[in-house]
FIDREN-345860 format. One line per field, with one value per residue: residue number from 1; residue in one letter; x negated, y, z negated of N, C-alpha, C in turn. Coordinates in steps of 0.2 Angstrom, whole numbers, plus 5000, padded with zeros to 4 digits. Atoms other than C-alpha are relative to their C-alpha. Layout:
BEGIN
k <- (NUM, ...)
r <- (A, ...)
nc1 <- (X, ...)
nc2 <- (Y, ...)
nc3 <- (Z, ...)
cac1 <- (X, ...)
cac2 <- (Y, ...)
cac3 <- (Z, ...)
cc1 <- (X, ...)
cc2 <- (Y, ...)
cc3 <- (Z, ...)
END
This chain:
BEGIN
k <- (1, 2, 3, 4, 5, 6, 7, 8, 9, 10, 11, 12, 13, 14, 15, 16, 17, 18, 19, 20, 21, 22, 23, 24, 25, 26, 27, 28, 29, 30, 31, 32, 33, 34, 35, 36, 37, 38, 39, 40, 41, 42, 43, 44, 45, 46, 47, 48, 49, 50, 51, 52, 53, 54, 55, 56, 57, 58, 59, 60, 61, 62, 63, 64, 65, 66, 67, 68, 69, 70, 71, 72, 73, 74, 75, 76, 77, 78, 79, 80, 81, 82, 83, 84, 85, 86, 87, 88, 89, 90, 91, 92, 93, 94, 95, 96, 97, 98, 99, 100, 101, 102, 103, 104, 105, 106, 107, 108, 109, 110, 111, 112, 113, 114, 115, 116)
r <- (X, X, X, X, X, X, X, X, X, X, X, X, X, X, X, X, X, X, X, X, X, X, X, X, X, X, X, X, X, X, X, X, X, X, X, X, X, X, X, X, X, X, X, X, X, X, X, X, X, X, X, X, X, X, X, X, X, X, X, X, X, X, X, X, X, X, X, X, X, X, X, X, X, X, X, X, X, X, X, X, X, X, X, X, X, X, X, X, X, X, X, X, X, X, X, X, X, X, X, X, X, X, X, X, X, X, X, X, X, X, X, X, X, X, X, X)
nc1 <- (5000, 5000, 5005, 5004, 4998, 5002, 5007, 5007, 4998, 5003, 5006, 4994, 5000, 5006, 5002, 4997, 5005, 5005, 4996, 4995, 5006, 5006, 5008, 5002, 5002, 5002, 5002, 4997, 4995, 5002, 5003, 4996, 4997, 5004, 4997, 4996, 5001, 5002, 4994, 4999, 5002, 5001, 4992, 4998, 5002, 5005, 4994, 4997, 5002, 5000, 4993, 4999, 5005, 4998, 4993, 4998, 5001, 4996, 4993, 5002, 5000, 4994, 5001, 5004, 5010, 5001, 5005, 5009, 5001, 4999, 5005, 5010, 5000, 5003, 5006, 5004, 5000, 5004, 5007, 5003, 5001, 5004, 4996, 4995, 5003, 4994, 5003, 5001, 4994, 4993, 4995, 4996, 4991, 4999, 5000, 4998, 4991, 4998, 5001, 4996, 4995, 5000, 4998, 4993, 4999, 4998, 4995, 4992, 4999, 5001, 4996, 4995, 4988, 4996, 4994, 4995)
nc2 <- (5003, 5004, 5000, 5002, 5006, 5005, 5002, 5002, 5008, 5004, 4999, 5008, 5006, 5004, 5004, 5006, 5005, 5005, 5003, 5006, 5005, 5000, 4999, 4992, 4996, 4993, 4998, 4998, 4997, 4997, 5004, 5002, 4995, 4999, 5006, 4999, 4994, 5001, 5007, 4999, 4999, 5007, 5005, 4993, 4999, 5006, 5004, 4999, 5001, 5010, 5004, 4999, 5005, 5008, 5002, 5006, 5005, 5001, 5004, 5007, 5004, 4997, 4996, 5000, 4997, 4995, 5003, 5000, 4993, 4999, 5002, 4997, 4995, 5000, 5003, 4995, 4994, 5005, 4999, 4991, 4997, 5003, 5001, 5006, 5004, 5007, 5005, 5003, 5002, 5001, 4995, 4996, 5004, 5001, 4996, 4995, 5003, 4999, 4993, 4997, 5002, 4995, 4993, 4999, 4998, 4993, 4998, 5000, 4996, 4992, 4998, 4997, 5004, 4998, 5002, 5002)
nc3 <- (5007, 5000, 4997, 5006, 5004, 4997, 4999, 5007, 5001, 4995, 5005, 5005, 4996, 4997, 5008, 4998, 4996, 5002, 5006, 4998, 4995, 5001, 4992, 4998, 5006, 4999, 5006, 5005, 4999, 4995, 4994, 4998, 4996, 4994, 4994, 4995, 4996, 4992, 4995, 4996, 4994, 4995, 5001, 4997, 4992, 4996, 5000, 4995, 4992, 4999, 4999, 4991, 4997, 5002, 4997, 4998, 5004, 5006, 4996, 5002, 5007, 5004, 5005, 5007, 5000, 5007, 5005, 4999, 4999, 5007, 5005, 4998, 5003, 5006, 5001, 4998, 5004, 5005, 4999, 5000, 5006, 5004, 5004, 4996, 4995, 4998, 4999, 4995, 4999, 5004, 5007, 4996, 4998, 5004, 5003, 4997, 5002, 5006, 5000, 4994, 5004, 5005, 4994, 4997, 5009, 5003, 4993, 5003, 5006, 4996, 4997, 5003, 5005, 4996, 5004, 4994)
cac1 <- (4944, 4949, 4935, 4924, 4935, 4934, 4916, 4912, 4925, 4917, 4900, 4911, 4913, 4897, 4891, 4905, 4898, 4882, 4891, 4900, 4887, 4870, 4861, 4865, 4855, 4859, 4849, 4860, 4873, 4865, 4857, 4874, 4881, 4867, 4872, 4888, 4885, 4874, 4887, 4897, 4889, 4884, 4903, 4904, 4893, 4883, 4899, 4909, 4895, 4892, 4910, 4911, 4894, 4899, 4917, 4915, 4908, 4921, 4936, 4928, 4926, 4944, 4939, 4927, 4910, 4916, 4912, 4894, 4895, 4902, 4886, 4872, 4880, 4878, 4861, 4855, 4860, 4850, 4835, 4834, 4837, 4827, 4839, 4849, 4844, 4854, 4845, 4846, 4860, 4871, 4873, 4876, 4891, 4896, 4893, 4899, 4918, 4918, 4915, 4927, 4941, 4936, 4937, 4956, 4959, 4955, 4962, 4981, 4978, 4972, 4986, 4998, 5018, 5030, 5045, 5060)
cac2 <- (5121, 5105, 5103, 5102, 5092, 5079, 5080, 5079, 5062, 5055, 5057, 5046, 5035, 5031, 5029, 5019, 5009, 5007, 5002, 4988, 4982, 4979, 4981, 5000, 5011, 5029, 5039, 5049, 5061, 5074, 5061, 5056, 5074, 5074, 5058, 5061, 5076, 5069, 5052, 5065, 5076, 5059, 5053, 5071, 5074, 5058, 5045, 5050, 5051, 5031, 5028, 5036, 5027, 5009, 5009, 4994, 4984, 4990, 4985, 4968, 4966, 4974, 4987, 4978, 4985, 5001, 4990, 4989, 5009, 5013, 5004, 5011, 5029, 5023, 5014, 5030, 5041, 5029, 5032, 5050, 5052, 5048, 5045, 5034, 5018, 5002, 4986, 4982, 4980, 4970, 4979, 4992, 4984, 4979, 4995, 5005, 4993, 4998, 5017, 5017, 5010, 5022, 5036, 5030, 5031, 5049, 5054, 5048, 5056, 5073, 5072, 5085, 5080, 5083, 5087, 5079)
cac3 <- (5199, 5205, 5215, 5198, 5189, 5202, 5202, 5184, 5185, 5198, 5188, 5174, 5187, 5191, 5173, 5174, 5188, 5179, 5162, 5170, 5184, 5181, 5198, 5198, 5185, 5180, 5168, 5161, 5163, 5174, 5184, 5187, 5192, 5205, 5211, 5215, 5222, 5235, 5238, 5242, 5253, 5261, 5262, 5270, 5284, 5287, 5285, 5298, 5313, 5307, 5308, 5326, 5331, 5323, 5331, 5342, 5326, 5314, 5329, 5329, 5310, 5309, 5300, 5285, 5294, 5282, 5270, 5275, 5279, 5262, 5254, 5265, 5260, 5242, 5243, 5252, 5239, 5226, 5236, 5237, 5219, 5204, 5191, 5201, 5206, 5217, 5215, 5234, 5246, 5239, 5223, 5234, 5242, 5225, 5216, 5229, 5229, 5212, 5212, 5228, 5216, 5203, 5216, 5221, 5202, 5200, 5219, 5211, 5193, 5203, 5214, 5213, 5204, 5218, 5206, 5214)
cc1 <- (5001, 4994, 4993, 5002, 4999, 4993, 4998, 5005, 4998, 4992, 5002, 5000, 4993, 4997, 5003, 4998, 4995, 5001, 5002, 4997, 4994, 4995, 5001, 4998, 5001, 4996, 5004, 5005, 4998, 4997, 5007, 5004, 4997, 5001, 5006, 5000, 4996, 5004, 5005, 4999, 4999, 5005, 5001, 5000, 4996, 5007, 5003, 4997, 4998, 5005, 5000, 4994, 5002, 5007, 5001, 4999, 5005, 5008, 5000, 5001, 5007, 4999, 4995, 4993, 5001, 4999, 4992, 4998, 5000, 4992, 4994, 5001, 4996, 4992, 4995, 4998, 4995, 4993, 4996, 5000, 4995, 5003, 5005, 4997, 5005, 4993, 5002, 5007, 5007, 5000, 5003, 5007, 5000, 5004, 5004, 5010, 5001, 5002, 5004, 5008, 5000, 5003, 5009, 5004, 5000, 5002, 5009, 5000, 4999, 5003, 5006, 5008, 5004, 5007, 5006, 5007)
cc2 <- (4992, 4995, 4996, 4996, 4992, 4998, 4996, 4991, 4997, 4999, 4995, 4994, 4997, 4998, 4994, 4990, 4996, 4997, 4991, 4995, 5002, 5002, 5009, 5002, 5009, 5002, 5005, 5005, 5005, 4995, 4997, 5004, 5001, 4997, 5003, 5007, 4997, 4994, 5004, 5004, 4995, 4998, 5007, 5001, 4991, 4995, 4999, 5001, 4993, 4997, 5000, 4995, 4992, 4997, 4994, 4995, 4999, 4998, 4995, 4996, 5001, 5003, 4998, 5003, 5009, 4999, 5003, 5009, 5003, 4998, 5003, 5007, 5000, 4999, 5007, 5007, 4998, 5003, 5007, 5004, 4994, 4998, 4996, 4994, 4993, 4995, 4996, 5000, 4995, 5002, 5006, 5001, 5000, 5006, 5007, 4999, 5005, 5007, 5002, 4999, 5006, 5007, 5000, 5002, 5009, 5002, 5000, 5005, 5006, 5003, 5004, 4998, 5002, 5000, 4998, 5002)
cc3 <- (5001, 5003, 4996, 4996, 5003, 5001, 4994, 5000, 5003, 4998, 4994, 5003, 5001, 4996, 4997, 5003, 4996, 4993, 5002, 5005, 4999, 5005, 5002, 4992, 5000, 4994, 4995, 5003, 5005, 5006, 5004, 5003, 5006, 5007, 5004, 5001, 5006, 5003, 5002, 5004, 5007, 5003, 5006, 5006, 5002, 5000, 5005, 5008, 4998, 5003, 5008, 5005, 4999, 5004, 5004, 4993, 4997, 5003, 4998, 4992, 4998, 4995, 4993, 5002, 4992, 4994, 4997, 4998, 4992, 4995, 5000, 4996, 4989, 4996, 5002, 4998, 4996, 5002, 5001, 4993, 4994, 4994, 5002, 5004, 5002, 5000, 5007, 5003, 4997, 4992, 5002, 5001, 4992, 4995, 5005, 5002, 4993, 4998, 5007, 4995, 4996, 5002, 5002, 4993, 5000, 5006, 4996, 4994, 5002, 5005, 4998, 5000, 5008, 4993, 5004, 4995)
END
């Protein structure tokens, strides 16, 4: 259950995204449950064999090439879907900052209370 909550809010978010920054367009609410669903698949499987092949870059950059990495996943998403578009790497970056914020937002409100 939690699984689907966090999806449909992370679908919020990204309407979000494209509310608040212009260089990302979605068309509408399902185009947005599609997305994030392939930004996470993407974040899923392809992500983590970037990260492991990039690792000299992102030592060097101290860790900002996951920047880059984070954008392409987004840009990558954009271009596989038809209801979701990025107006070019940097909105990418950009939009993909913003919808990484948004994701730490519902990550905390999704976490579960420890009662102390």
């Amino acid at each position: 259950m939690r699984l689907v909550i966090k999806w449909l809010l992370s679908a919020v978010a990204l309407l979000l995204v494209a509310y608040i920054y212009s260089g990302v367009q979605v068309v509408g609410f399902g185009s947005a449950l599609i997305a994030a669903a392939v930004i996470g698949l993407l974040n899923a499987v392809l992500r983590p064999i970037l990260i492991v092949l990039t690792l000299p870059v992102t030592i060097v950059t101290l860790g900002l090439f996951l920047f880059v990495i984070n954008a392409l996943m987004f840009w990558s998403a954009s271009g596989l879907l038809g209801g979701f578009h990025v107006n070019g790497f940097g909105a990418a970056l950009l939009g993909s900052l913003i919808y990484s914020a948004l994701g730490l937002l519902i990550d905390a409100a999704l976490a579960p209370r420890v009662a102390s």
